[in-house]
FIDO-557001 format. One record per residue (C-alpha): residue in three letters; x, y, z. Coordinates in steps of 0.1 Angstrom, whole numbers, plus 5000, padded with zeros to 4 digits. Example, Ala and Ser with C-alpha at 12.3 -4.5 7.8 and 13.67 -1.06 7.14 Angstrom:
2
<r><type>ALA</type><u>5123</u><v>4955</v><w>5078</w></r>
<r><type>SER</type><u>5137</u><v>4989</v><w>5071</w></r>
This chain:
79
<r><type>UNK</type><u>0960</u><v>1954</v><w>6638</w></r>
<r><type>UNK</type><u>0997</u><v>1956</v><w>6642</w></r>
<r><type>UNK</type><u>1023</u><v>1948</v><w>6616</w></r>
<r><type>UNK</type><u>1057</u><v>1937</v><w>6627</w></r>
<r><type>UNK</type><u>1089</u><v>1927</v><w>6606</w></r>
<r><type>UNK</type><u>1110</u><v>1906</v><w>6624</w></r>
<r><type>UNK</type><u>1141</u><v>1885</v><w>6613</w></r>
<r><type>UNK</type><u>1139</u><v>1847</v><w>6633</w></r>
<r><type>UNK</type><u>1171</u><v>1839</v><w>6648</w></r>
<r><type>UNK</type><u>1165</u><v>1808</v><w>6669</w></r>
<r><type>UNK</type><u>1173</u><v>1776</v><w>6656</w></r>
<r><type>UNK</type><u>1155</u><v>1754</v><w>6682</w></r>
<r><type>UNK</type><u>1131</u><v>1756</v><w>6710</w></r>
<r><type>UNK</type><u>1158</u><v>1756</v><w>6742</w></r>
<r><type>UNK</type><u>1165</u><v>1795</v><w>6725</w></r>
<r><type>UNK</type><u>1131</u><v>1800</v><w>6743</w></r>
<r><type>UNK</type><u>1130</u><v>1806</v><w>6780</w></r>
<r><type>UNK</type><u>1091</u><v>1811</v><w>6777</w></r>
<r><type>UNK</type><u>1069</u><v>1802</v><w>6747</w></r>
<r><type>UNK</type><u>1051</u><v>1839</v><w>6744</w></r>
<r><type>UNK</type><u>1007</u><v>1835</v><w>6744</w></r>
<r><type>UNK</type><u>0985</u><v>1867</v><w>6746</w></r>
<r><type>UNK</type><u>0949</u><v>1872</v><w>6738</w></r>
<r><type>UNK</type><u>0955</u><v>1880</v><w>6702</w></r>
<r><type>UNK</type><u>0954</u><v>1863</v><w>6672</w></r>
<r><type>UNK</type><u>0985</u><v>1864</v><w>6644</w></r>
<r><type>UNK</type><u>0989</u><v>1862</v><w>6609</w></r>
<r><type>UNK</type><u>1023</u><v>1851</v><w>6596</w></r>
<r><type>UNK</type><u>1035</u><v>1858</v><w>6565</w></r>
<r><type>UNK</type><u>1073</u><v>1840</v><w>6556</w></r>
<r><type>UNK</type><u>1091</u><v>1868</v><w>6531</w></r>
<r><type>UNK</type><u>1123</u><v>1846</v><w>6530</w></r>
<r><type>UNK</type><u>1142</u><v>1817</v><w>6544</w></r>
<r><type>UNK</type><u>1125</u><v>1791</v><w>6563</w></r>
<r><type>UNK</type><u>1101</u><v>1795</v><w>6591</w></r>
<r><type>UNK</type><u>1087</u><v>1764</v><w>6615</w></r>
<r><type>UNK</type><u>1061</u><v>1773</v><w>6639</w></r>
<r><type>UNK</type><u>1057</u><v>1755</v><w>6671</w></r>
<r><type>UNK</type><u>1025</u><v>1755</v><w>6692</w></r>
<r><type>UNK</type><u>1021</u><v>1731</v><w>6725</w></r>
<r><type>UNK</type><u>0983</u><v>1722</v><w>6711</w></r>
<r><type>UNK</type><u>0995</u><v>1717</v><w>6671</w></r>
<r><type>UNK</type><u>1020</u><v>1700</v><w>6649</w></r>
<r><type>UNK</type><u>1051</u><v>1720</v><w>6640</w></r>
<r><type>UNK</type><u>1042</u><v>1739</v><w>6608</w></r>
<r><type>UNK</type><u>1072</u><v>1741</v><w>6583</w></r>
<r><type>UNK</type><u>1066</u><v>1776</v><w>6560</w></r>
<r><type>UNK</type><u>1085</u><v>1788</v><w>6528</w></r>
<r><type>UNK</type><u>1086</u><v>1820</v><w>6513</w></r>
<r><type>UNK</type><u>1053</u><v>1829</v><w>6500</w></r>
<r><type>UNK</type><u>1035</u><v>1805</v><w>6530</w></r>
<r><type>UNK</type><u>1011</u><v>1819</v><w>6558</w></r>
<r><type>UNK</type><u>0995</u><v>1810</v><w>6586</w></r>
<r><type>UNK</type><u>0964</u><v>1823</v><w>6607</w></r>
<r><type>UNK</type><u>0966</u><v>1811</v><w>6648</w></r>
<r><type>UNK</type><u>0950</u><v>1818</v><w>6679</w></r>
<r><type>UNK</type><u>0981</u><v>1830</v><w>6702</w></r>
<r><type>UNK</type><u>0965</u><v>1822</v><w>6732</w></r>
<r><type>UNK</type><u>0984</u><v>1788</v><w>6732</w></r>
<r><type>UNK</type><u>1024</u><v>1787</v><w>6738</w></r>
<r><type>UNK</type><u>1041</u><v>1789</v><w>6705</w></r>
<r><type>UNK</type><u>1074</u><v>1802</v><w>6693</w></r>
<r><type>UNK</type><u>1090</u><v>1804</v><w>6657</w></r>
<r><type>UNK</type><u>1121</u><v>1785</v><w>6646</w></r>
<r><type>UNK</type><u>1143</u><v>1790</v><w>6613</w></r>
<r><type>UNK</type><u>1154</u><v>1765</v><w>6594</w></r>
<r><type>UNK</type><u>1189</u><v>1766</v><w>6574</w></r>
<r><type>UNK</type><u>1220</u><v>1786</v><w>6576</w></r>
<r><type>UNK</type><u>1194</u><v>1819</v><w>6570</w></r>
<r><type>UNK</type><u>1174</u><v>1837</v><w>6594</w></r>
<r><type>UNK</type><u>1134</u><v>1837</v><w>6582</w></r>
<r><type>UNK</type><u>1120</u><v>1868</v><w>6574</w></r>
<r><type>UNK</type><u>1086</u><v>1872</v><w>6583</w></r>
<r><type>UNK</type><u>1053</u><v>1898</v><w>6586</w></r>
<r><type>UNK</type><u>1033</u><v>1893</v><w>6614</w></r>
<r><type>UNK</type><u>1001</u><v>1910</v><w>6620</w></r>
<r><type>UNK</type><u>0990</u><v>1906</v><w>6652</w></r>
<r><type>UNK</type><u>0954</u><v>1918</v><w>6665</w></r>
<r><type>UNK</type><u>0950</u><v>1946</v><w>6687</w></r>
């Protein structure tokens, strides 16, 4: 398992030149600000601070925030 911090700075998909998908599977945990993650098999998935979410990455997805601030989020990612 690998933890990552990372602050999400795009506000829209067109910030994306390639949704990312590897053989892993992620666990994303929102520590602040507003997160909305995008897959091209699911529904957008608006997350607060507090929220998770458990996904396959094996399908294109990519993470947008929501507001003036960035979302700051945990993601564990298998190895």
């Amino acid at each position: 398992m690998i933890p990552i911090r990372t602050r999400v700075t795009a506000r829209s998909t067109v910030e994306y030149r390639d949704w990312p998908k590897s053989d892993t599977e992620i666990c994303l945990f929102v520590l602040s600000g507003t997160c909305v993650v995008l897959s091209r098999d699911y529904e957008p998935l608006v997350l607060e601070p507090g929220d998770s979410v458990y996904y396959d990455a094996s399908s294109e997805h990519c993470w947008t925030s929501v507001g003036e601030k960035d979302a700051e989020v945990m993601w564990i990612m298998s190895a």
